[in-house]
Structures are given as C-alpha cells and as structure tokens.
VEXVO-113559 format. One record per residue (C-alpha): x, z, y. Coordinates in steps of 0.1 Angstrom, whole numbers, plus 5000, padded with zeros to 4 digits. Layout:
XZY;...
REM end
This chain:
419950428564;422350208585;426150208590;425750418620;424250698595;427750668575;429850768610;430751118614;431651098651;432450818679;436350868685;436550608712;433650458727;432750038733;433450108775;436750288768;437850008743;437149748769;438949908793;442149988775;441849608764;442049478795;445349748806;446949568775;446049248788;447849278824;450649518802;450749158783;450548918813;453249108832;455749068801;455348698797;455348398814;453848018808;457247888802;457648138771;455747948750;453948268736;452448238703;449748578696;449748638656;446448758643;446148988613;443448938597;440449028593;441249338612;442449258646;440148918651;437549108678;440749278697;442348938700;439348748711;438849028740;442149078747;442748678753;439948698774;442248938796;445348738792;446248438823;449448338805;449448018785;449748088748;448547968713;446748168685;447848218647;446548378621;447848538592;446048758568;447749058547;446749238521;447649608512;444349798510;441949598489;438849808490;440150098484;440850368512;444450428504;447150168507;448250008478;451450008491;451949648479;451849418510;450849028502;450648738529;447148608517;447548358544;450448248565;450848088599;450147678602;452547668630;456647658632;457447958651;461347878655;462547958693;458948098701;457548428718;455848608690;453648868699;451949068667;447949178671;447249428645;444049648646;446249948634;449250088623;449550368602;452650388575;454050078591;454549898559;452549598568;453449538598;457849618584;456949308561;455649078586;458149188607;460549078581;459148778573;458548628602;462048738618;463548508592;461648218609;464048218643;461548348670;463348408707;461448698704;459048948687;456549248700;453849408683;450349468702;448049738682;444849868693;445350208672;448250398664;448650668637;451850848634;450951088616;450650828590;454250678596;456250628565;458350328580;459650348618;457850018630;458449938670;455249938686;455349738726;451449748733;449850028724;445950088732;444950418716;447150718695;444350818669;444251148641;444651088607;440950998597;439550688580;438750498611;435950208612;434449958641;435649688664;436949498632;437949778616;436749808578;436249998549;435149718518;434149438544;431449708563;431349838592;433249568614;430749508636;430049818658;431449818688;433350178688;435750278668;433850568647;435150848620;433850768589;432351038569;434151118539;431051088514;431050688526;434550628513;434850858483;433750768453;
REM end
C-alpha cells in the first residue's frame, strides 16, 4: 500500500498547480523590481517545492531565506505554540520581504513571523501562499499572493505533510481520515 492509497481525493491537480505558480510568478514580477532588493522567506519544510517553482517563474533579482517554524509537530492539530526552529542568516533591515508559506489556516504562524520579522526594519513585507483556508482563520493575517482558496480538510502533496509523508506527490490530495487518526 503506497501514499497514494492514504489520499481520499485529488483537490488540485500537478498541471493546475503549475499553472497557478506561474500567475503568482508574473503577479510577483509585476509588484517588484531589481532595485528592491527583494528578499523571498521560506517556511520550512512546507513551502520549499512552491519556492523552487515559483523562482523559476520569477525575472526579478532577489535572494532566498529560510526560516523553519514549528506549531504542528506530528500531530494533525496545531499546537497553537509557534517556535522559530531556525531563523534567517541574513540582515533584512531596509529590505523587500516577501513571505512563501505552503498554507495558512488560523494565521498564527504566519501573525508570529509577521511579528518577528517586522521588528527587524524591512521597507516592506507581503505574504505569498499557495493555499488558503479561512475557514480555519483564528487571526486576520493579510495575505498579497494567493494561489488556491481550499475547504477545511487535512491537505497533503507538493510539500505538504502529515509526520514528514506525503511531501512528494505532486498534487495536493485530501487525506483520508483513517491516515491521520489515531
């Protein structure tokens, strides 16, 4: 039995993905220019294979960052409890800050980095998601990018996780309830 076996249904296929990634990426390029010296934030481990396609649809100059954030663990819930697991390596004072999350559901993660990294003096700061779920919202988060709205399932695929699995398909999937409840 393979991950695929653990997917109840395909919510957004791989060519409807790459599409939408590339719409972000001229939403993106149209927004900025090489003088801004954009800097794209990461969160990890979640939004790494949207930020590697979506640079790959970007023609204005910019670096890359990482930061990883914890809140879920390996549980399907959030913990609630958000903790910068790793932060940026670069000064971001005066720079373009541009957020790349996977998704955003209560907003608290992305209220804390928000937070944190507003205290750091950027010129400015926009959030790029691939998924959005409102229904989730708990915290009003502003959201600039936005590539898909999604129901409130447990959502897996194109870096998308539940305990470290299912990363690696190329869709984003609805994962059945018997894989995540135990």
């Amino acid at each position: 039995m393979g991950l695929k076996d653990d997917i109840a249904r395909v919510l957004i296929p791989e060519q409807d993905i790459q599409k939408r990634v590339a719409e972000l990426g001229a939403e993106i390029n149209a927004t900025y220019t090489d003088e801004d010296e954009l800097i794209l934030v990461c969160i990890l481990k979640g939004a790494f294979m949207f930020l590697a396609d979506l640079v790959r649809c970007m023609n204005v100059r910019h670096e890359i960052n990482f930061m990883e954030i914890s809140s879920y663990g390996t549980r399907a819930m959030s913990s609630g409890v958000v903790r910068i697991l790793l932060d940026l390596e670069q000064n971001i004072d005066k720079r373009h800050v541009l957020i790349v999350e996977d998704i955003i559901d209560s907003g608290r993660t992305l209220d804390y980095v928000t937070r944190n990294l507003g205290t750091r003096g950027p010129a400015s700061m926009r959030v790029c998601t691939l998924l959005n779920k409102p229904s989730r919202r708990e915290i009003d988060v502003n959201l600039d990018f936005v590539g898909f709205e999604v129901p409130d399932e447990f959502v897996v695929g194109y870096g998308l996780d539940f305990a470290e699995d299912y990363r690696n398909l190329r869709f984003i999937g609805i994962l059945r309830e018997e894989a995540y409840r135990i």
